[in-house]
Structures are given as structure tokens and as C-alpha cells.
VOGU-3710 file (C-alpha; in Angstrom, 3 decimals, decimal comma):
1> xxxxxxxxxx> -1,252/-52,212/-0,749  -2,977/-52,486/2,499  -4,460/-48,405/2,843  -3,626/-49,015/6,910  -0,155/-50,123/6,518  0,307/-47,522/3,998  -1,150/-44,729/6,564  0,744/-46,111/9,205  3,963/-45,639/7,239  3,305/-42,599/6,047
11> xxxxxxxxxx> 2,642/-41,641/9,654  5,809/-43,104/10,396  7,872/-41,330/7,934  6,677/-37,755/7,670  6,354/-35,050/10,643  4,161/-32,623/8,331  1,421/-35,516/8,000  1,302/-36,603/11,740  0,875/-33,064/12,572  -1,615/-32,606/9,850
21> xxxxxxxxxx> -3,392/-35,943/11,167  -3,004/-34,640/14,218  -4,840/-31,266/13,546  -8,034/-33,356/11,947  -7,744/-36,224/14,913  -8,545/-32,535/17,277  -10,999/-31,199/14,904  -13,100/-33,926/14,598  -13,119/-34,243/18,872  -14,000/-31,038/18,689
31> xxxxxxxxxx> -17,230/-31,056/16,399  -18,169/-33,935/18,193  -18,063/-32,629/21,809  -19,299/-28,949/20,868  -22,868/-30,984/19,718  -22,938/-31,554/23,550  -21,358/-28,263/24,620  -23,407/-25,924/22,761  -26,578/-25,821/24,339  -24,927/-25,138/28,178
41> xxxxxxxxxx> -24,897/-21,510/28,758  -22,144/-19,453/30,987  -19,047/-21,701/30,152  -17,103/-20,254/27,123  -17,273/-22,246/24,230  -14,995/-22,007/21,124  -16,212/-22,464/17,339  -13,341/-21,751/15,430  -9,271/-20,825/16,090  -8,032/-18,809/13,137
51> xxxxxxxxxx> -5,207/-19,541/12,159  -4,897/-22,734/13,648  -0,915/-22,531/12,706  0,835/-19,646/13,038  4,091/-17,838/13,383  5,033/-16,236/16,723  3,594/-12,649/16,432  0,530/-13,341/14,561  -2,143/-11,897/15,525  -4,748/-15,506/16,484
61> xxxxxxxxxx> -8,658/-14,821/16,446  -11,172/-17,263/18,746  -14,405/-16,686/17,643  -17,804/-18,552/19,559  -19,772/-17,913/22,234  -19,955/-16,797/26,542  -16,228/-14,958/26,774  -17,934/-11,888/28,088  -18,125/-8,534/27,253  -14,494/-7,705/28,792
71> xxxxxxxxxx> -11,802/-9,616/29,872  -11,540/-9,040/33,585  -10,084/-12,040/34,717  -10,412/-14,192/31,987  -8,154/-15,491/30,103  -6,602/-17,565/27,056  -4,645/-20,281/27,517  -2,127/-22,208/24,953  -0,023/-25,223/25,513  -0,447/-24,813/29,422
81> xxxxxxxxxx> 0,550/-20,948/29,411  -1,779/-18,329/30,437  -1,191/-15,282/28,266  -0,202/-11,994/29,763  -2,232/-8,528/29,032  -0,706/-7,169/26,349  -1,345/-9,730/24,255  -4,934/-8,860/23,903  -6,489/-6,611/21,366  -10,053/-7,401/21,216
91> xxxxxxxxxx> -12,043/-9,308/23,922  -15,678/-9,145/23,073  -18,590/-12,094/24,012  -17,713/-13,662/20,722  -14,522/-12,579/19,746  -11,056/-13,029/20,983  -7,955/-11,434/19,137  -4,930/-12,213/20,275  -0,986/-11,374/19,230  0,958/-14,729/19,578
101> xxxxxxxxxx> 3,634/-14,269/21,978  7,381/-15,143/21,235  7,486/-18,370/23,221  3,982/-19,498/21,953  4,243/-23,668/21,702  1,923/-26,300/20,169  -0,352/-27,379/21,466  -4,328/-26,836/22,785  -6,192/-23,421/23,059  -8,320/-23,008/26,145
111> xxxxxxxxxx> -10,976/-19,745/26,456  -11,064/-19,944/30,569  -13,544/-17,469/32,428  -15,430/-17,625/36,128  -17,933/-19,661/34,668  -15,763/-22,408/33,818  -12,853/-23,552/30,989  -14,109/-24,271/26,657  -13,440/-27,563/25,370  -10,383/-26,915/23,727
121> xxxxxxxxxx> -8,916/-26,332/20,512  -5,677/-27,088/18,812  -3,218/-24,660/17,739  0,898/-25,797/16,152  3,373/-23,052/15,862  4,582/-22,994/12,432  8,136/-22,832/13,213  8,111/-26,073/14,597  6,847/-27,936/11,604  9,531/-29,433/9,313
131> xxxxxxxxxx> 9,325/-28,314/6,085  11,438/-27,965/2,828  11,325/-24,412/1,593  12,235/-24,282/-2,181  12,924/-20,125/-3,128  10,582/-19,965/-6,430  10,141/-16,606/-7,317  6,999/-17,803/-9,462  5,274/-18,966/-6,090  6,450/-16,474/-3,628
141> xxxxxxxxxx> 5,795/-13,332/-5,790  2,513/-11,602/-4,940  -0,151/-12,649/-7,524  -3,204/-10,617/-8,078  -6,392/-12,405/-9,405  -8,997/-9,687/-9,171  -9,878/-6,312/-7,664  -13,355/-5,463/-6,899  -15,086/-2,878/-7,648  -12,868/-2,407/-10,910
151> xxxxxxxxxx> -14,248/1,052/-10,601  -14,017/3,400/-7,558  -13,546/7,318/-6,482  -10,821/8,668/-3,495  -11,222/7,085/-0,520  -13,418/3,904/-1,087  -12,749/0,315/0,156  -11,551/-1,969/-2,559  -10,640/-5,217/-1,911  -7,828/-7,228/-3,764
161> xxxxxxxxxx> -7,701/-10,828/-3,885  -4,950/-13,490/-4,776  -2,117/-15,212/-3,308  1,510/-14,641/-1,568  0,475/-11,309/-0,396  2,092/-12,504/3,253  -0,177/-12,887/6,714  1,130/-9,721/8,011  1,400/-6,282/5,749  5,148/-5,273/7,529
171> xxxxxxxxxx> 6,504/-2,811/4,719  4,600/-4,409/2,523  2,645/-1,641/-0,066  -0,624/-1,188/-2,793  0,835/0,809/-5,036  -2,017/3,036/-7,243  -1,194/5,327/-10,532  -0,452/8,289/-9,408  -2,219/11,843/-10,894  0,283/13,468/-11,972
181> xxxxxxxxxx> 0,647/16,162/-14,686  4,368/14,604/-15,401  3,504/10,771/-16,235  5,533/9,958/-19,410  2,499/9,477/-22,494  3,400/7,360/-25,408  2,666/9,320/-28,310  2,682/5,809/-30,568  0,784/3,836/-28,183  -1,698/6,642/-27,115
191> xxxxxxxxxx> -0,830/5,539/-23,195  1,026/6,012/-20,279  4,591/4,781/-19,488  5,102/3,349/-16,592  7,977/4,043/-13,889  8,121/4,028/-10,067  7,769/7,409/-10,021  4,358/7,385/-11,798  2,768/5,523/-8,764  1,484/6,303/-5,306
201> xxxxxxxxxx> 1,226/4,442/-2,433  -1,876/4,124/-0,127  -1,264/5,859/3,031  -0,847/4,252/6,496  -0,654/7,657/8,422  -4,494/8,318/6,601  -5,733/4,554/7,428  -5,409/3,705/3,719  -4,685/0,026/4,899  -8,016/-1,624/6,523
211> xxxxxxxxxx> -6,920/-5,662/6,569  -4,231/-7,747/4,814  -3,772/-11,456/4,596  -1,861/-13,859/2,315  -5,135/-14,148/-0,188  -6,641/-11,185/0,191  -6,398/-7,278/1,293  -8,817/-4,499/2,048  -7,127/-1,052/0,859  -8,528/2,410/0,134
221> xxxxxxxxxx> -7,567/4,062/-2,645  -5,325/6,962/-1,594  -5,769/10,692/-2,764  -3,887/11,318/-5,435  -4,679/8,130/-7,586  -5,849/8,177/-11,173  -6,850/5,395/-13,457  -4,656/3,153/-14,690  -2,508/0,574/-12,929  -2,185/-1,040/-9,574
231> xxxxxxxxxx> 0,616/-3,775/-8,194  1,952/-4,287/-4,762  5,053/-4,638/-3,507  6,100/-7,152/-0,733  9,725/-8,479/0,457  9,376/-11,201/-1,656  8,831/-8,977/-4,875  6,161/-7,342/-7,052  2,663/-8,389/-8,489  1,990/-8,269/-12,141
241> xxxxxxxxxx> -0,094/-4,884/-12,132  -4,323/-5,026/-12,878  -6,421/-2,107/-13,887  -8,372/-0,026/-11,933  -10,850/2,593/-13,152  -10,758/6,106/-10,655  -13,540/7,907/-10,851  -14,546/11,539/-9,828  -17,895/12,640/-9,529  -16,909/15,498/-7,368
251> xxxxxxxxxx> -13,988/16,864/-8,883  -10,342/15,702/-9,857  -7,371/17,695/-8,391  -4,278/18,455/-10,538  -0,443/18,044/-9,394  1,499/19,743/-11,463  4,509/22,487/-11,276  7,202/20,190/-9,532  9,890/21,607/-7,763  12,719/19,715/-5,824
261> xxxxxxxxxx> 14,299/21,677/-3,029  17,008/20,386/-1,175  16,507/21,134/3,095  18,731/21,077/5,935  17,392/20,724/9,534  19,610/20,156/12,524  20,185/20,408/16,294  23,303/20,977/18,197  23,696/19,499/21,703  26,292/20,750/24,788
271> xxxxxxxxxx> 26,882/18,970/27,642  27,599/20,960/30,847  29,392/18,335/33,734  29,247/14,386/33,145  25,614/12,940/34,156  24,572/9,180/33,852  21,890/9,917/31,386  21,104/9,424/27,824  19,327/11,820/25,681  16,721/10,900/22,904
281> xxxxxxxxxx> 15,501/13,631/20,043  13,344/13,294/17,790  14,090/15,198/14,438  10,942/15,429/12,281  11,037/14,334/8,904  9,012/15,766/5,851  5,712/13,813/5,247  4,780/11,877/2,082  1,364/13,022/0,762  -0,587/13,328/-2,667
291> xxxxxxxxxx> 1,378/16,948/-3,393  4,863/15,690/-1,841  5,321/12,176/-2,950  8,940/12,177/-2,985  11,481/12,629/0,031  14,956/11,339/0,132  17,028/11,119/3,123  20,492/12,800/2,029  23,465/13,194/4,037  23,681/12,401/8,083
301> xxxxxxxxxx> 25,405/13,574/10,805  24,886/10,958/13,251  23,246/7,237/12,403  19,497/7,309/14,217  18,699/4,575/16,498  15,532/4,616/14,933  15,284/5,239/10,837  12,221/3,863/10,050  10,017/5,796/11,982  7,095/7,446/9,694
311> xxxxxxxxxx> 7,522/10,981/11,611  10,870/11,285/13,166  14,310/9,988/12,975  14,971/9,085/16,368  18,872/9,621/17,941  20,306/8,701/21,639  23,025/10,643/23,085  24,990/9,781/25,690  25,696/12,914/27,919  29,301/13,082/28,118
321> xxxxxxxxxx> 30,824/16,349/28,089  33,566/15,380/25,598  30,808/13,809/23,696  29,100/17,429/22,398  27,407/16,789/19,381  25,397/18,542/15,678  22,986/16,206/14,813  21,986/17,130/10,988  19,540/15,517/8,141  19,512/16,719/4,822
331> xxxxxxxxxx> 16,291/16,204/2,667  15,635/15,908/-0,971  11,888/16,924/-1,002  9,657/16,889/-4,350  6,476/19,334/-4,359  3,795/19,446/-6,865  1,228/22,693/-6,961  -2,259/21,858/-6,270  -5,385/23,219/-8,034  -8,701/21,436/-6,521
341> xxxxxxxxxx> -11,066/21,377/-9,422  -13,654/20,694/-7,102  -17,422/20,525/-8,279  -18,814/21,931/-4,916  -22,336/21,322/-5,879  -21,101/16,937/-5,219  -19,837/17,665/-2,285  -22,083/16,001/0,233  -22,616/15,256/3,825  -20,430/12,279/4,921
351> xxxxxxxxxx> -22,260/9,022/5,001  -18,961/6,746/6,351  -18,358/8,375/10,114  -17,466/5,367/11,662  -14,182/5,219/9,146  -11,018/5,591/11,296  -9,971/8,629/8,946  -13,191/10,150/9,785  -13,560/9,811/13,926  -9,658/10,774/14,107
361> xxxxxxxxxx> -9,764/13,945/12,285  -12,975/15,291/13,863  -12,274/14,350/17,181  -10,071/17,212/19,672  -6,391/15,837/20,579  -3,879/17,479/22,293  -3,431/20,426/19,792  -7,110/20,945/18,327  -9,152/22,302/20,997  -12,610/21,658/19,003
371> xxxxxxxxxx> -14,711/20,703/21,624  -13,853/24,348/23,412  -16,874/26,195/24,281  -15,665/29,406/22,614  -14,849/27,678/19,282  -18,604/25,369/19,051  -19,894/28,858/20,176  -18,045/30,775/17,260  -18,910/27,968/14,697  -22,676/28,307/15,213
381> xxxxxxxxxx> -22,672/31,869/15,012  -20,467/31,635/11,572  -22,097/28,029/9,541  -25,448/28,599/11,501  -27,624/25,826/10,181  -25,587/24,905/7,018  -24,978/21,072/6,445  -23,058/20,754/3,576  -18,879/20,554/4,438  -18,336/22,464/1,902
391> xxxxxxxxxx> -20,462/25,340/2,261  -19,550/25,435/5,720  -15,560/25,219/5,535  -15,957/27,868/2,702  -18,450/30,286/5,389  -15,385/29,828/7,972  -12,566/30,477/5,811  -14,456/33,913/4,275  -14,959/34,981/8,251  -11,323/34,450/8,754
401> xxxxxxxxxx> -9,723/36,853/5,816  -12,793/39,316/6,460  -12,624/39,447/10,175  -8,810/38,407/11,369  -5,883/40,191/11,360  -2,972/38,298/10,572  0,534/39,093/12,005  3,731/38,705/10,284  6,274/37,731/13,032  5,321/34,386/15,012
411> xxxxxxxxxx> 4,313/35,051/18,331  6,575/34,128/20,934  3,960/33,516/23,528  1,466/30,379/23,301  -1,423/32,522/23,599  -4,809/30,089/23,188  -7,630/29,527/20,467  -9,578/31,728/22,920  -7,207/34,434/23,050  -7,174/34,299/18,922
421> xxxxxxxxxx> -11,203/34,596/19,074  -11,561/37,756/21,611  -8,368/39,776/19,970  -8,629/38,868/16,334  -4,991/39,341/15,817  -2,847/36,147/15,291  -0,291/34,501/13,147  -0,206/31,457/11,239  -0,135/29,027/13,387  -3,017/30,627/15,655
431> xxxxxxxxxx> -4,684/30,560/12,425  -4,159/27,181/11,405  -5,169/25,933/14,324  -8,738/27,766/14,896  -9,398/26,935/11,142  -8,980/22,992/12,159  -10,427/23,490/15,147  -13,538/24,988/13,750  -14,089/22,463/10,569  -13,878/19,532/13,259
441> xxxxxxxxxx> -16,468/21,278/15,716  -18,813/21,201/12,181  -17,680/17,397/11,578  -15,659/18,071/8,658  -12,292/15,890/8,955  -9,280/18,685/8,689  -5,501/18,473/10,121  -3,179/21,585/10,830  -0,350/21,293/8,334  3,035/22,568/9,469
451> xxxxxxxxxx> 6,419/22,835/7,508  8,572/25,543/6,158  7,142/28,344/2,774  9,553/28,693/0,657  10,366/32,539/0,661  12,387/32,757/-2,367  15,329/30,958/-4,326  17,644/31,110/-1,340  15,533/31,255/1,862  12,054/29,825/3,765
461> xxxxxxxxxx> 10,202/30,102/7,381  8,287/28,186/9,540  4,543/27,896/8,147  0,868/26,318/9,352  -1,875/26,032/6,795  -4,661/23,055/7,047  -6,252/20,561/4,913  -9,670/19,523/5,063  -10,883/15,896/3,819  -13,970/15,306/1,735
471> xxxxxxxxxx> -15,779/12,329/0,942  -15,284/10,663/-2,597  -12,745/13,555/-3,053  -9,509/13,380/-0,738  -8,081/16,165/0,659  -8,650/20,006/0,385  -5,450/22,902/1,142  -6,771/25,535/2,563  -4,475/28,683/3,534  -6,005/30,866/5,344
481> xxxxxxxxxx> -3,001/33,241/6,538  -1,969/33,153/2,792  -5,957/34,645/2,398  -5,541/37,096/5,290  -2,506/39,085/3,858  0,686/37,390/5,348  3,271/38,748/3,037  4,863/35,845/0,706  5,445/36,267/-2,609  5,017/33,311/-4,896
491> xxxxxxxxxx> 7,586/32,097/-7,693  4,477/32,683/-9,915  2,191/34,853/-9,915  -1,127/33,857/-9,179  -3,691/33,697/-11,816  -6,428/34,832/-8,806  -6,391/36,815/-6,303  -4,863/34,847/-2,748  -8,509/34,939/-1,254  -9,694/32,553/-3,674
501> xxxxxxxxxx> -6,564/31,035/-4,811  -5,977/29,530/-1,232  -9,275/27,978/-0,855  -8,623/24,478/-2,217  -5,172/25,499/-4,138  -1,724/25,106/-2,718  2,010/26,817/-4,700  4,507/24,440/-4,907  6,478/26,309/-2,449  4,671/24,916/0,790
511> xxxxxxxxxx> 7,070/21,986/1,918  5,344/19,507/4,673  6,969/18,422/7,693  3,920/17,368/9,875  0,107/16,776/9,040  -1,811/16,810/12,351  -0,815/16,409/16,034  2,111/13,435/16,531  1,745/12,839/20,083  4,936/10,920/21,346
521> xxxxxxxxxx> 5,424/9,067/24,464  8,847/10,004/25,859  11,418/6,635/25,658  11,107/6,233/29,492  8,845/6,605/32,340  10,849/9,290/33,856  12,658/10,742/31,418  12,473/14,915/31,319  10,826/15,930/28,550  10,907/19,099/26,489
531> xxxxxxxxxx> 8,454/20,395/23,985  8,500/23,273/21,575  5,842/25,186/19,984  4,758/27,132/16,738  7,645/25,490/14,652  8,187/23,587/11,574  6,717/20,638/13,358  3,366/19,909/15,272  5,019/17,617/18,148  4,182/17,096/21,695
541> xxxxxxxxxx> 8,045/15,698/22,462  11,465/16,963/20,572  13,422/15,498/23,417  13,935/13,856/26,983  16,482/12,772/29,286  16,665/10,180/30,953  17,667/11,659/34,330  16,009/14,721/35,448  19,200/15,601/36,782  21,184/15,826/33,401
551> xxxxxxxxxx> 22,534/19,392/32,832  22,793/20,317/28,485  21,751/22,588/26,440  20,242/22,142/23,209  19,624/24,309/19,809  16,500/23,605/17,259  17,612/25,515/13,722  14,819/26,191/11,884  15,108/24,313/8,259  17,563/26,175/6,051
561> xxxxx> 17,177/26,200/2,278  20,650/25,087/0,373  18,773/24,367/-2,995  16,133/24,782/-5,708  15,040/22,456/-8,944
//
């Protein structure tokens, strides 16, 4: 058969190959007019479009040459359309990153800037190629081929390659086995059993998750993984699961003791006349983490508008005064005691500062006042010239219980870091806060924890304690109220005294509800909001209206205890 009939019939006959022709046809231009292109300097010139097809929403990177150091008033242009602002992420002399917008159409990518417009590239929105999609679990599954290293400690970059893992991550998970004192052993088989509850996910909220594509992804492995097995989990189903070796040269924690406890929170809203405004709360949820891996959403008041959220569940209220309403969650929340473990003498000075983990939890933020002049003043005079994290979050915590005098009742008054420093006299939450505020000021990553300590078998209160991260380790408790004499009794004794118990250990009875500062932009530009502080939740917004008008009142209950496991 003649091969040019034959291409020109197959031309004829199928949409996928004409594109796919087309796509070369392009290319090949391309190469050929970039020889003459390359040497010019000022006018942009492109090198490579990846991907070249692509779903609406993707994110599209342009890599080559004279786009500038910022965008200005340049721009990138595809199928005719100029796209707006937000769709750029990164605009750099030599890369462009892009997010795909809705309405994107085939057709040719143009980098244009003052000095002139690239010779184009081609770009075809998948969803306008026609193809037959045959459901085969076997090819739509994730598969994983290899992970490497096969051997790694808390917190390093490991990189997982194979196929179907989708372009985007979504809700998609790496799932590592978890360290847990309760894993089922096979006595016959001398191994672990395996369940979904002997696994732990990495962490988004700890920037566990560093890239993902369809063939391969670039995932830290979260604290509280152990040796053993590791799968992940996507829409379309799971992976087989491959090995993976933990290691831990500086110490491996133990989670063990689990308790469930069963938690109400809930907030009651009154409206007083009729106002043409809507109300949005947001109810903090617990956090997952290494010690509280479990949380189940129980019974609901009200249906959220938002569910998904990794903080809060978000509601909207329309303020109607017939239209009073309890809005309440109930929380099924597993905690596991922590006992560090820690060889301090491998604890070094951090060598990855430019990970996102890192610059976020040693930099100040709307809570954390570390760059205060009283606080790097007070860290100098306690850490002096100690380098070593360790050393130094252990100097700060002994100057706390030796020097501080910790009050029972909250205060009601938001008295400042520098107010804690000249009086000495605080609560919790003043001490939580100074504590974080002083390992950041030395470098040393560390978050204010906030949630509710579990008084006894039929009660709890609001509580702040911190946690400090380490490299090649994960992260620390430290409570250093618990260390200063704040009365709480635990369900079991403690084997040391509290000073040194609450130095890298944490009861089972400390039940999370926020780990650092969630700052939250109110739904609307002028909405009224309204913020409330030293509770069970570190939050800059618990609610707004969206008239500043609108006349309610509102009630915050603290968490109430209605069971124990």
C-alpha cells in the first residue's frame, strides 16, 4: 500500500492522529525557526511548553529565555486570549508557570513582552480531543515501580516513581507505616499485619507534599512513620504497597497509651431585628498529627457550606430572626501518649533552611511576635552563644519553670509577650506563646499548640503547649505550663517528675484543635469580622457578617467532654 495514501487516510479518519500530526507539524516549525531566533537578544523566546496538552486547571510551565525578571506588562497569550493576573504563579527570566484557565482553547502559545512577541508554540486542550476511555482498573490504578532512597529518616525527600498517580495530587495521599505501639504482629509470620489504621499519611498542613505528577512524586516522609510499607491512594484506587526502610539516627519516638474521647463543640446564634446579611463561622476542627491520627466527624447540627476544609468547618447563616440557630459538631478524637526517645547528642544544627517547613515555622506571623525586640533581647541573654537546637530549646524551657510563675485561671485580658517578660506571671497561653516565640528568634522551627487537657473522666479546659521540629527527627512536645506547676492531674501517674516529663513527652490527655496561627481571610471584602482569643483555637477569624449593620449575638462553648475509651 502506497505509505501516502495510507497517511492520508489515516489523516482522514482519525481526529487523535491529525491532532497528533498536528502537534509534530508545530514542533518541527518550531526547532527550525528557534536555530534563527536564538541568537537575537531582548525578544522572549520559548524552548519548551510543558504540558503541551492539558486539562483546564493545570498548572502549564514555559521555560526559555528574555521573559524578564517580573511580569509587569507582559504577558502569555493562548489561542488569541491574553491571560488575566491570577493566572500566574511564577514569572521569572526563564520560567513561566501558569494555571490554565477554564475557557483555555487550542491552539498557539505566545510569551509577549516590550521587547517584542516569541515564535510560538502549540498547546491542545485535552478535553477537546476525541478519545475512547475504557475503565480498566489494571491501568488506572496507581502503580509504583520504585522509591528512592529505599532508606530514609523523618523529614527527608523521597521520591516515588511509576504510573497513574494523576497530573494533579487533589485528595490524592502517600500513605507511610505508621509507629505505633498498637500495629497487629503476626506471631507465625514474625511481621506486621496490615490495616488502614496501621498507616499514616504525609502531611499537607507540614509541607509533606513537594511535587506530584502522573509518573512521579516528591514526598517527605511524615513524623510518625516507621519501616515497613508504603502505597498511595488516589480516586481511581490504591497502589500495590513497596518497602521503605525508616531510619533514626537521632532518636525514635513512641505512640502508645491510646485513648478515644468523644468532644462536643458548638455555637449558638440570636438574631435581634431582620438585616439583609449572611453570617459565616468558622468552627475549628481537631488536627490530624503523628500523636492524633484519628478524628471522626460525628453528629451535626447544621450541614457546613464548607466540609472539607483542613481547619474549620465552615457554616452561612442567614440573619433572620425566626431563623435563630445551635450550630454543633461532635468529634471522635484518637490520642496516643508520646515519649521522645531522643538521642540529644544527634541533634544538630539544621542544614535544609530553605525547606518551606523550615522558613514558615521560624518566621513571626500574626500570633508569634519573634522578631520583638524584648523577646531576641531575652533569648540572647538565656541561649547566649549556644548553637545546637537542642541545647538551646532545653536552656529556654529550664528558664521558664525556674523563673515564671504560672497562673491557673486564663487571663481575661490580652496582655502582650512583653507584658509576660517584665511581670513573670502568665498562663498557658502567655506561655505557649513566648516559648514559640523564643525557639523561632534562635531558628528552631516550633508552633503554639492549642486544644482542650483532659481534666478527668468527665471534664477538660482550654490548653496551649508547643512543639518544636528537629531535623532527621520530627517533632518535639514541649509543655512548659505543665513544667511550671499548672495544676492537672494525669490519668497516670508520671514515672518523672513534670519538669522533665514535659520536655519532649506529651499524656494522652492533650487533645489538638490547632497547631500554629490559621490566619483566615473573612468571606467578603466588607464583611465585620470578630476574633477571639486564648481559646481552644489559635484563629485570627471565628466569624463575620456580611453587613456591618447586622444586629446578633453569638455564644462560643468551650469543648465539653461526653466520653472516654
Amino acid at each position: 500500500m502506497n505509505p501516502f495514501k495510507f497517511i492520508k487516510e489515516l489523516l482522514r479518519r482519525s481526529p487523535l492522529f491529525r491532532v497528533v500530526a498536528l502537534l509534530l507539524f508545530v514542533a518541527l516549525v518550531f526547532l527550525v525557526v528557534h536555530q534563527f531566533t536564538k541568537s537575537s537578544t531582548g525578544i522572549p523566546v520559548i524552548s519548551s511548553v510543558n504540558p503541551m496538552v492539558a486539562m483546564p486547571g493545570d498548572q502549564m510551565t514555559i521555560r526559555g529565555e528574555n521573559f524578564g525578571s517580573t511580569r509587569g506588562a507582559s504577558y502569555v497569550e493562548i489561542a488569541g486570549s491574553k491571560l488575566t493576573a491570577s493566572s500566574y504563579t511564577v514569572w521569572s527570566n526563564k520560567e513561566i508557570k501558569v494555571k490554565l484557565p477554564l475557557n483555555v482553547q487550542d491552539g498557539l502559545v505566545v510569551v509577549v513582552t516590550s521587547e517584542g512577541r516569541s515564535i510560538p508554540s502549540f498547546f491542545a486542550n485535552r478535553e477537546n480531543i476525541p478519545v475512547i476511555v475504557h475503565d480498566n482498573p489494571e491501568t488506572e490504578s496507581p502503580v509504583i515501580e520504585e522509591v528512592s532512597p529505599a532508606s530514609a529518616s523523618i523529614g527527608q525527600l523521597v521520591t516515588i516513581t511509576g504510573k497513574n498517580f494523576g497530573n494533579v495530587r487533589g485528595s490524592s495521599q502517600v500513605f507511610f507505616t505508621a509507629n505505633r505501639a498498637d500495629r497487629t504482629f503476626n506471631q507465625v509470620q514474625e511481621e506486621y499485619v496490615s490495616s488502614s489504621e496501621d498507616f499514616i499519611s504525609a502531611n499537607e498542613c507540614e509541607f509533606d507534599y513537594n511535587s506530584w505528577s502522573d509518573t512521579e512524586i516528591h514526598v517527605r516522609v511524615p513524623d510518625g512513620a516507621d519501616s515497613g510499607q508504603l502505597y498511595i491512594s488516589t480516586a481511581k484506587g490504591e497502589s500495590t504497597s513497596i518497602n521503605i526502610d525508616i531510619t533514626f539516627a537521632a532518636g525514635k519516638k513512641s505512640f502508645n497509651s491510646k485513648r478515644v474521647y468523644n468532644i462536643q463543640t458548638r455555637t449558638d446564634v440570636s438574631v435581634a431585628d431582620r438585616q439583609d446579611s449572611t453570617l459565616t463561622l468558622y468552627s475549628p476542627r481537631p488536627q490530624l498529627s503523628a500523636s492524633q491520627p484519628f478524628v471522626e466527624i460525628g453528629d451535626l447540627s447544621a450541614e457546613p457550606l464548607i466540609r472539607d476544609d483542613p481547619k474549620c468547618l465552615i457554616y452561612q447563616h442567614s440573619l433572620i430572626p425566626t431563623n435563630s440557630k445551635s450550630f454543633s459538631q461532635n468529634y471522635v478524637i484518637t490520642v496516643y501518649e508520646v515519649n521522645s526517645n531522643i538521642k540529644a547528642q544527634n541533634i544538630t544544627r539544621y542544614v535544609n533552611t530553605k525547606r518551606d517547613l523550615y522558613t514558615t515555622f521560624t518566621s513571626p506571623d500574626g500570633l508569634i511576635p519573634s522578631d520583638n525586640e524584648k523577646v531576641v533581647e531575652l533569648k540572647g541573654q538565656i541561649v547566649g552563644k549556644e548553637k545546637n537546637p537542642y541545647k538551646q530549646a532545653r536552656a529556654i524551657y529550664d528558664y521558664f519553670y525556674k523563673n515564671y510563675r504560672i497562673l491557673s485561671a486564663v487571663s481575661e485580658k490580652n496582655s502582650s509577650v512583653e507584658d509576660f517578660i517584665s511581670s513573670k506571671r502568665g498562663d498557658a497561653f502567655d506561655f505557649a506563646v513566648l516559648y514559640t516565640a523564643l525557639c523561632r528568634a534562635c531558628g528552631i522551627p516550633a508552633v503554639p499548640v492549642s486544644g482542650v487537657l483532659v481534666d478527668s473522666y468527665s471534664s477538660c479546659r482550654n490548653h496551649w503547649w508547643v512543639e518544636i521540629y528537629f531535623e532527621n527527627y520530627g517533632w518535639f512536645p514541649v509543655d512548659p505550663a505543665l513544667a511550671g506547676g499548672l495544676n492537672f492531674k494525669p490519668f497516670n501517674p508520671l514515672e518523672d517528675s513534670a519538669e522533665e516529663y514535659y520536655f519532649g513527652n506529651l499524656d494522652n490527655q492533650h487533645v489538638v484543635f490547632s497547631r500554629g496561627w490559621n490566619q483566615i481571610k473573612t468571606s467578603i471584602s466588607s464583611a465585620r469580622p470578630v476574633s477571639r482569643s486564648r481559646t481552644y483555637a489559635l484563629q485570627s477569624v471565628w466569624e463575620d457578617a456580611s453587613s456591618a449593620e447586622a444586629r446578633y449575638s453569638s455564644v462560643w462553648a468551650n469543648p465539653r467532654l461526653i466520653g472516654v475509651e
